[in-house]
C-alpha positions as CSV (number, residue, x, y, z in Angstrom):
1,X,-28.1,112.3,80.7
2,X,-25.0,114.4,80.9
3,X,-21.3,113.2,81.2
4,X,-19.8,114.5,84.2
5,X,-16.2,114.5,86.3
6,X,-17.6,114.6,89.7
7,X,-14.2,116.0,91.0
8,X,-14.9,119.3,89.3
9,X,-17.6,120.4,92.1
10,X,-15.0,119.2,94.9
11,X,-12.0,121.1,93.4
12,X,-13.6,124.3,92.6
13,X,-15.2,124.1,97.0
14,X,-11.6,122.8,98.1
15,X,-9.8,125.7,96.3
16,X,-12.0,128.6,96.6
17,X,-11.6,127.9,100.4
18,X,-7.6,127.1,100.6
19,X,-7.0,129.9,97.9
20,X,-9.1,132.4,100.9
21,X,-7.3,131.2,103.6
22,X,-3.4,131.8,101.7
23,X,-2.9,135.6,102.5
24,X,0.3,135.0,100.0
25,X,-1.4,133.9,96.9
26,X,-3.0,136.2,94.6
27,X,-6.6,136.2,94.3
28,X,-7.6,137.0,90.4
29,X,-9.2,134.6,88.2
30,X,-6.5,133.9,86.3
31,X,-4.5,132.2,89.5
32,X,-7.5,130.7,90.9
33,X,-8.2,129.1,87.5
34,X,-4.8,127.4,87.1
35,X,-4.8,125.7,90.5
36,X,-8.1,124.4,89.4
37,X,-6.8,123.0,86.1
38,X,-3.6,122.1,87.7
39,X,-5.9,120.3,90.5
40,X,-7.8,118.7,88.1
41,X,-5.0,117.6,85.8
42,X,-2.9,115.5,88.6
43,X,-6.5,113.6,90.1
44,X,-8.2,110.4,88.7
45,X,-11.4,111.6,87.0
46,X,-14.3,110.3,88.7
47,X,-16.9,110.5,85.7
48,X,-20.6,109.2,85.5
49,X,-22.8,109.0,82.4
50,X,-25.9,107.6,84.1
51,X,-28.3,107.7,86.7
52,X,-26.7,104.7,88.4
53,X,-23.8,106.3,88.1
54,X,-24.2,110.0,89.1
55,X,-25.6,108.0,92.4
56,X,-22.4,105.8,93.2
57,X,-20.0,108.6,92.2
58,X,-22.2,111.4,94.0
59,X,-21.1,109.2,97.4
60,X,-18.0,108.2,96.8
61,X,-16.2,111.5,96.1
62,X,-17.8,112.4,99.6
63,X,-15.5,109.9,101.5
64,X,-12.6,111.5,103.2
65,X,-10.5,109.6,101.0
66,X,-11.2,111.5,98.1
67,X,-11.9,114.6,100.3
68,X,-8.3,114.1,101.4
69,X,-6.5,113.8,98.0
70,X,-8.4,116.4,96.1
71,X,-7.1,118.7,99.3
72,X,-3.5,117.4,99.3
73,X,-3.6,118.2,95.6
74,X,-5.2,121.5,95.8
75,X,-2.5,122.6,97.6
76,X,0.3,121.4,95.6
77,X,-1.2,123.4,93.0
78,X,-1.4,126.9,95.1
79,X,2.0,126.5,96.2
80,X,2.9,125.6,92.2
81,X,1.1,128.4,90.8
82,X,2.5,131.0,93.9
83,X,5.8,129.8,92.5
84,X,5.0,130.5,88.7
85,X,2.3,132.9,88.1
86,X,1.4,133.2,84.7
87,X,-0.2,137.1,85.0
């Protein structure tokens, strides 16, 4: 069994589709990668080892709680990266 941060999945699907919608914010790899990493540094890690688990994290990071932050986040991170590109 592998160790995983659920919130990985969620932030890459939350990103690539705010990053699309931003006509302002550039669209190379290296941008899109930092507001993932920036994403991903300012949320809890939600990470499961087994198959128990993978189950009860696979769920919860479905709840529009955690659907909520990782967005709120997301964007924090476009508009942080917009500000300071590092290209």
């Amino acid at each position: 069994m592998e160790v995983k941060n659920y919130l990985e999945d969620i932030v890459l699907r939350i990103a690539d589709t705010l990053v699309k919608k931003d006509e302002d914010f550039c669209k190379c790899e290296h941008c899109r990668a930092d507001v993932i990493t920036y994403s991903l540094n300012h949320l809890k890690p939600k990470y499961a080892s087994n198959i128990k688990g993978h189950a009860l994290t696979a769920v919860d990071i479905e709840s529009e709680q955690i659907q909520a932050e990782v967005t709120v986040q997301v964007l924090k991170a476009i508009e942080q990266v917009k500000k300071h590109p590092h290209h």
